[in-house]
C-alpha positions, -999 to +999 in steps of 0.1 A: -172+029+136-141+043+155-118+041+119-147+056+100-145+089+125-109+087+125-107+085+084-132+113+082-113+139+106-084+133+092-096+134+057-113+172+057-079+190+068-062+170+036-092+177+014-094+214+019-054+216+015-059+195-020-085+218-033-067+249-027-035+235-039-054+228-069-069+263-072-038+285-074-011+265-100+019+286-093+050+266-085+072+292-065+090+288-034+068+312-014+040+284-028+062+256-016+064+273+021+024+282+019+025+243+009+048+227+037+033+252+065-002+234+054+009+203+053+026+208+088-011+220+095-028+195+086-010+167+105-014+188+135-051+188+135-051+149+127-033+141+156-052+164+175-083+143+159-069+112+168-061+117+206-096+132+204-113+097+192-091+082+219-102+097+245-136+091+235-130+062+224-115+053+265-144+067+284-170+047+265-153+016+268-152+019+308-186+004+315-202+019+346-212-014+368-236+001+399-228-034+420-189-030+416-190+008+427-219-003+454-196-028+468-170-002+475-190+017+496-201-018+521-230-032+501-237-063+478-270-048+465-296-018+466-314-024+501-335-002+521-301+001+542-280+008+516-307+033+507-299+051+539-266+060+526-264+096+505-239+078+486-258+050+475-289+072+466-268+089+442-257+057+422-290+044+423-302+076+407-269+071+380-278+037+370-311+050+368-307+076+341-282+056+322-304+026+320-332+050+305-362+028+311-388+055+294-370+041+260-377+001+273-407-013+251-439-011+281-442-051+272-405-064+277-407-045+312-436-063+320-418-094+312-387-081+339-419-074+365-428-111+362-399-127+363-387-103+394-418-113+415-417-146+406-420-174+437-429-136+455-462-135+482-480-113+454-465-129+422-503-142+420-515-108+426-496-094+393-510-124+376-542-120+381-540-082+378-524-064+348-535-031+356-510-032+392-477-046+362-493-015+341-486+008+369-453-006+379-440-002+343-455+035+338-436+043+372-404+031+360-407+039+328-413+080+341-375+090+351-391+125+373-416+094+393-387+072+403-358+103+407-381+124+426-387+090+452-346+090+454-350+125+463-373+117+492-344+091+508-319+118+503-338+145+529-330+131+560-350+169+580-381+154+560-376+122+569-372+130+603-406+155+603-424+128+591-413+100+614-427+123+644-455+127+628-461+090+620-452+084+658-482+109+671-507+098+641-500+058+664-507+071+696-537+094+687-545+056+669-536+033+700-558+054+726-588+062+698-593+029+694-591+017+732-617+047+737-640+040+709-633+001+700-653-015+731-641-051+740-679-060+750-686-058+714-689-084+692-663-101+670-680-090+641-684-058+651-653-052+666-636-064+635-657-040+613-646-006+637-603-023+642-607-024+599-621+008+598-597+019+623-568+011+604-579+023+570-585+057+585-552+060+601-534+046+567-549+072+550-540+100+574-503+088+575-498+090+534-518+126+534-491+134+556-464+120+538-482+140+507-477+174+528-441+168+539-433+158+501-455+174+483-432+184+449-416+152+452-449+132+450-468+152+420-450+126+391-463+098+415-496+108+423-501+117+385-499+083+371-516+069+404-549+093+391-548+073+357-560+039+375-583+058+398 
């Protein structure tokens, strides 16, 4: 592929010369200058052309590997730690866009979800539900769903708003239930009002995560309403 570029870019210069050369038929020294001056011309732009294609040529040769530049800044492999680090976020959002999943056929990514999970707590789970692989492969498969979720680990204010909040939405939690959760109560009934507890204050804690991210969350919540 490389030659045929190379062959081609050096070929139009010469063609155009050969044409005009073709065109005029007088043989007179001020011809043979207009002749030599084109020529000089000519090899110019192909060696222009060809350090071009090289340089080309070099940068697409250089694979980009995300563990060997991950490495240099202290980690073996994408972790919720490593995740911590602006850096890291960055070449995870790289590889990202340079793998460009959207172009990945929906069923060979299923395949990847499988084998990922597999010997996993929920690899059952995926088994036994497609619709939960269908919704890990539409959110990889949408680059704004998984870039905007970078975004999130790169605003440490946010982060920090929301932690607060998490902490106050457990104590509001820890003394609501001693209040209202009786320990005369039944086990079943207790059970029924800690489950209910919980649920309550899962849903509060991801409205507020909503709030604090709202723009970064619309490409999320939008394939999460197609399985609602």
């Amino acid at each position: 592929m490389k030659l045929i570029v190379v062959f081609i870019l050096v070929l139009l210069p010469l063609l155009g010369f050969s044409q005009e050369g073709a065109s005029t038929g007088v043989d007179t020294t001020a011809h043979d200058e207009a002749v030599l001056d084109e020529l000089e011309k000519a090899r110019e732009d192909r060696q222009k052309s060809l350090e071009q294609v090289s340089k080309v040529a070099d940068a697409t040769e250089k694979a980009f590997d995300p563990i060997t530049e991950l490495k240099k800044l202290g980690y073996d492999s994408f972790t919720p730690a490593s995740l911590m680090n602006k850096d890291a976020v960055a070449l995870l959002e790289r590889t990202l866009k340079e793998a460009r999943m959207h172009t990945i056929p929906p069923e060979l990514l299923k395949e990847k979800v499988h084998e990922a999970f597999k010997g996993h707590p929920i690899e059952g789970y995926l088994k036994n539900n497609p619709k939960a692989v269908d919704f890990i492969v539409d959110v990889m498969r949408d680059e704004k769903a998984v870039v905007s979720g970078l975004h999130i680990m790169k605003d440490k204010d946010r982060l920090k708003t929301y932690l607060y909040v998490w902490i106050v939405i457990m104590f509001f939690a820890y003394f609501t239930r001693k209040l209202f959760v009786s320990k005369y109560w039944n086990k079943w009934l207790r059970g029924i009002a800690s489950f209910a507890f919980s649920v309550t204050i899962s849903v509060i804690s991801l409205s507020a995560f909503c709030l604090i991210f709202e723009e970064e969350m619309k490409p999320l919540l939008t394939i999460i309403k197609r399985y609602i």
